[in-house]
N, C-alpha and C positions, 0 to 999 in steps of 0.2 A: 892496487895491482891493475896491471894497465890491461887490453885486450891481449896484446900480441905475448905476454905473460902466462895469462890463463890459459890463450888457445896451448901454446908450449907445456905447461903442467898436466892438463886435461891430456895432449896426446901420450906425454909420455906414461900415465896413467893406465889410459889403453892399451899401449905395445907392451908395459909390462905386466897388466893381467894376461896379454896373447900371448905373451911367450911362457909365462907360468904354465897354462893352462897346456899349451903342447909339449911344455916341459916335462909335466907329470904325463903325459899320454903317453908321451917317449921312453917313459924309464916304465911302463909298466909294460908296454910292448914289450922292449928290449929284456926288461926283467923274465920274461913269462916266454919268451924268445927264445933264450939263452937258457934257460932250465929245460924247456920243453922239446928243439929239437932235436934233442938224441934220441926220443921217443917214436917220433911218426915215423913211420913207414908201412907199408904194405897190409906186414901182418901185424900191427897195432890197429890199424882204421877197420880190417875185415873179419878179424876171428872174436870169438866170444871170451871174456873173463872166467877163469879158470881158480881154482883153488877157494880162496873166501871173497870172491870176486876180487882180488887186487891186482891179480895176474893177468897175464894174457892181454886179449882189443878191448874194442869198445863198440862192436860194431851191433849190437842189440841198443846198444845205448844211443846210435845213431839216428838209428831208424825207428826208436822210441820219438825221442827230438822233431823230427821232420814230419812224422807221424801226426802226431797231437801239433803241433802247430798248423799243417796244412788246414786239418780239422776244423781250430779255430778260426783260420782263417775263413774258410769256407761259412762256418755258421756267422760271421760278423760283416761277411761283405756286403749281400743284402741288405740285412737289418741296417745296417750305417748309412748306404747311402739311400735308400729310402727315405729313411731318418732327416736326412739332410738336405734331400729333394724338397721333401715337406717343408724343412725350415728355410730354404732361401727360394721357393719359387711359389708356395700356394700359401702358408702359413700367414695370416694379417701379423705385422711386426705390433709385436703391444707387450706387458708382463707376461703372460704365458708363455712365448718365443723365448724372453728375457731368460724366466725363469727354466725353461727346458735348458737352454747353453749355459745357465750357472749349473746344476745339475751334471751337464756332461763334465765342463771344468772339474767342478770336485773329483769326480769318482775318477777323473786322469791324477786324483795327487792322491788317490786310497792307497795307503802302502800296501804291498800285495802279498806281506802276510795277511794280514785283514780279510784279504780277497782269498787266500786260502783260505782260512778257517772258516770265511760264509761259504766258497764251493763244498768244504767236507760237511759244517751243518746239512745246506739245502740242497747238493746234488747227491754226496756220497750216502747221508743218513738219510737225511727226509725224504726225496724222491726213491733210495733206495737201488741206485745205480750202481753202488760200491767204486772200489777203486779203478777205476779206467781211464781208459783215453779218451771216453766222452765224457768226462765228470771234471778231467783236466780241464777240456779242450773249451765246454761253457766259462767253466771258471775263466780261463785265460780268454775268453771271447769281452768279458767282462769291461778287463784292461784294455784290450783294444779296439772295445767300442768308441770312447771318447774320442782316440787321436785319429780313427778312420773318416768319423763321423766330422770331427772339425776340419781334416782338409778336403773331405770333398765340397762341403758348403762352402768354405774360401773358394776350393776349384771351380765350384759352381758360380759364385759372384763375382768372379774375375775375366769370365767370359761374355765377350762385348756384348751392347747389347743392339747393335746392329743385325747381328746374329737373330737375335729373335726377330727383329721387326723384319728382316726378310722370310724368315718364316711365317712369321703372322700373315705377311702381305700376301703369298702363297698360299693363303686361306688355309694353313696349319691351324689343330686346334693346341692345347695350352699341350696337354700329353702326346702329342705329337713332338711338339717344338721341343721339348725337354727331353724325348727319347731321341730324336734324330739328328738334334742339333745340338744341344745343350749339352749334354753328357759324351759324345762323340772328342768334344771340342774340352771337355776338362778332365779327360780318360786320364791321358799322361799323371796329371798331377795328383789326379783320384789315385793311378796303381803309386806315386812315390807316397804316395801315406800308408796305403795298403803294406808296403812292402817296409818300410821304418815302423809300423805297429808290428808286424809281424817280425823284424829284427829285436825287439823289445823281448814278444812272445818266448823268441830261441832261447833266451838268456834269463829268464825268469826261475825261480826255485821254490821261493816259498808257498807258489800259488802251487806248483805239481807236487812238488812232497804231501801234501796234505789231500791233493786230491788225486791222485794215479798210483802212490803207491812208490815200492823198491824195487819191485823183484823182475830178477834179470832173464827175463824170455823173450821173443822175437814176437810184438801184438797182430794179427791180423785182423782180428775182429775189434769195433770200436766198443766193446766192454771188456775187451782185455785188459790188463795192468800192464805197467810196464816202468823202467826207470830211464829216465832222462838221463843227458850231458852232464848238465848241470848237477842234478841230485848224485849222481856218480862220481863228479868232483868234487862235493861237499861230501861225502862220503869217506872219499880217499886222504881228503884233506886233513878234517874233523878225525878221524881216525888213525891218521899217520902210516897209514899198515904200507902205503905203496906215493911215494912223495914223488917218484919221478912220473911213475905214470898219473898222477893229481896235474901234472905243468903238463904232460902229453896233455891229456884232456881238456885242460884249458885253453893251450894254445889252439887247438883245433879249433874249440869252441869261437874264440877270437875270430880264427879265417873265416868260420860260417857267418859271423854276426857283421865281419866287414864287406864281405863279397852282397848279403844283402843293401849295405849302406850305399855300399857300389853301384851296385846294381838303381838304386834310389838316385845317386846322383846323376847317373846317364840316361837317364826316363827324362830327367827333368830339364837336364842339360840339351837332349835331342828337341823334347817339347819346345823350350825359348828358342832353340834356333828356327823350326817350323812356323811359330809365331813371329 
């Protein structure tokens, strides 16, 4: 087989896993599209579930959702990029380093049932928080430690390093140059991880069912309970009692988790042009 052969087979290879792969993107859209928009409107997104919940909005359910993820986000932004400062600006590269980033690896592939059932062991029982929205909200901080943590470090090593040595030269000391310059300069790419971990968070189920709970009330305190999008759709769905508002809820759910991707790719897209 000659070169100009292989190149020919190899692309075609590619263009037909690309178009599979937005094939299936397309009919689950279009699928969950077409079921679900007779659903939204007004008073679906703002009133409360009525009857055995199947009836009525979803709008406890909303602010369940937005709720507990801001939560997590908040408890995993620090932690991560600290995390990450450490690993790519003071940390000596040796096993240790190694062994910290195999560590984050893994626990980005813990299926997050798994990560349910250790939030309801070690926050709902053992700490003895019960079901809430802070017992979710660690849990789900959990999962997106890894993906926050690995793109700030990337973010962080991809920022020249002229950068520093004008700092340095300015008789910056090392936490100077890395607050004022270093992190300023990989902010963009830090918030598009921020914000793809926390599209992950919106759409998660097995981590909240086990740690937040069902029940359908409006949280304001973060030891409230409360039921998510998700657990709501799995609800509806698993139970059959209300199948059109199960595609209502989904498809909404979709627009919140694309508007976040959205949102990721125009950080990132604005960032490379600046650069």
């Amino acid at each position: 087989m000659d070169k100009r052969t292989a190149n020919a087979i190899a692309l075609g290879l590619l263009w037909a896993s690309a178009i599979v792969t937005v094939a299936v993107l397309f009919a689950v859209i279009v699928y969950v599209f077409i079921n679900g928009i007779g659903q939204l409107s007004l008073e679906f997104i703002f009133t409360w579930p009525h009857g055995v919940n199947a009836e009525g909005g979803v709008w406890p359910t909303i602010v369940s959702t937005l709720y507990v993820t801001l939560l997590a986000m908040l408890i995993v932004t620090p932690v991560a990029i600290l995390a990450a400062v450490y690993l790519a600006e003071y940390a000596v590269q040796g096993r240790l380093v190694g062994a910290i980033r195999f560590a984050a690896d893994s626990l980005a592939s813990v299926p997050s049932i798994v990560m349910g059932l250790f939030g309801l062991a070690l926050f709902v029982e053992g700490m003895g928080i019960g079901f809430s929205m802070l017992s979710a909200a660690m849990a789900l901080a959990f999962l997106m430690l890894p993906i926050v943590m690995r793109a700030t470090e990337e973010a962080i090593r991809s920022v020249p390093k002229y950068i520093r040595w004008g700092s340095y030269g300015l008789g910056a000391t090392k936490w100077q140059t890395v607050r004022r310059s270093v992190l300023p300069a990989a902010m963009p790419r830090i918030i598009t991880g921020i914000i793809l971990a926390t599209g992950r968070a919106v759409g998660e189920t097995a981590v909240v069912i086990y740690t937040m709970g069902q029940a359908i009330n409006l949280p304001l305190s973060p030891f409230d309970s409360g039921r998510p999008m998700t657990v709501h759709l799995y609800m509806l769905a698993m139970e059959g009692i209300n199948l059109p508002a199960a595609y209502g809820t989904a498809l909404l759910l979709m627009i919140m988790i694309l508007v976040f991707n959205l949102g990721a790719r125009y950080i990132l897209r604005r960032s490379k042009r600046r650069m």
